[in-house]
C-alpha positions in Angstrom: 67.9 3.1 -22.0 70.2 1.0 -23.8 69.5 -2.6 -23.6 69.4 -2.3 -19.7 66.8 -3.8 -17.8 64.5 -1.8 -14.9 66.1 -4.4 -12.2 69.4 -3.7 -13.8 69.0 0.2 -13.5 67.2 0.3 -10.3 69.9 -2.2 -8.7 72.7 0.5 -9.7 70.8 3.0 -7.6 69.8 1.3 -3.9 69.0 -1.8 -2.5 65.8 -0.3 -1.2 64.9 0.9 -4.6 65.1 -2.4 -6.2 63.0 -4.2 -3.4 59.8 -1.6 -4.4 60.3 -2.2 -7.9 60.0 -6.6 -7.1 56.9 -5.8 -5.0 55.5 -3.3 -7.7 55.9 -5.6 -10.5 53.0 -8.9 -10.2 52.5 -11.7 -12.6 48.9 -12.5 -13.1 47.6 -15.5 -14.8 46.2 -15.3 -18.4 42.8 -16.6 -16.2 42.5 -13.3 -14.4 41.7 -11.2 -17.7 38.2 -13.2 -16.5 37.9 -11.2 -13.2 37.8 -7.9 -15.2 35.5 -9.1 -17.9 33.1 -9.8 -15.0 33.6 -6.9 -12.9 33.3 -4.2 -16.1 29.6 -6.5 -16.4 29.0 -5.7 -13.0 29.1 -2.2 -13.4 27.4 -1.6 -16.7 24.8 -3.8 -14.8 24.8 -1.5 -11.9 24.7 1.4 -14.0 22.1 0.3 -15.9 19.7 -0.4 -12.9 20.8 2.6 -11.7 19.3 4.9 -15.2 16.1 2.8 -14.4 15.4 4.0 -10.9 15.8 7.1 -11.6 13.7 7.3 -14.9 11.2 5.8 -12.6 12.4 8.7 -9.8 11.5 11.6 -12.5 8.3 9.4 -14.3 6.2 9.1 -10.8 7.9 12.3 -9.3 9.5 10.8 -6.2 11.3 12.9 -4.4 14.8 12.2 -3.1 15.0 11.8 0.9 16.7 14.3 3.4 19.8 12.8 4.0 20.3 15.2 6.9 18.6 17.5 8.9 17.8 20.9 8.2 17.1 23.7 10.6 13.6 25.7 9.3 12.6 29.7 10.1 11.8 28.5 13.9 15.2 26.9 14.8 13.7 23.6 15.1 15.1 20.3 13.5 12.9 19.4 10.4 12.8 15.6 10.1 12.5 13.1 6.8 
């Protein structure tokens, strides 16, 4: 594109097109690059946890539950 601007281009196109385009477009404070540092802590945290339940899932051979019923040989409902 030369020189042109994406408001500049859209504007050519539709009016429609250029009111997406201002809704698309946000302007976050330098402060929010905060917020992501602590939600990509979260979920190494979260992951981390989660390796450590099940280590201790396969170390004292714990079974998962039954998260829904299954039918056995006689037809009837097996419960958890």
């Amino acid at each position: 594109m030369n020189n042109t601007t994406i408001n500049e281009t859209v504007s050519t196109t539709s009016p429609e097109a250029t009111d997406i385009v201002q809704t698309l477009v946000y302007h976050f404070s330098k402060e929010f690059g905060w917020i992501l540092i602590i939600l990509f802590f979260d979920q190494l945290c979260n992951f981390h946890l989660m390796a450590k339940v099940m280590k201790a899932r396969k170390e004292f051979n714990i079974e998962y539950p039954n998260l829904y019923a299954s039918r056995t040989i006689d037809g009837d409902v097996k419960a958890n």
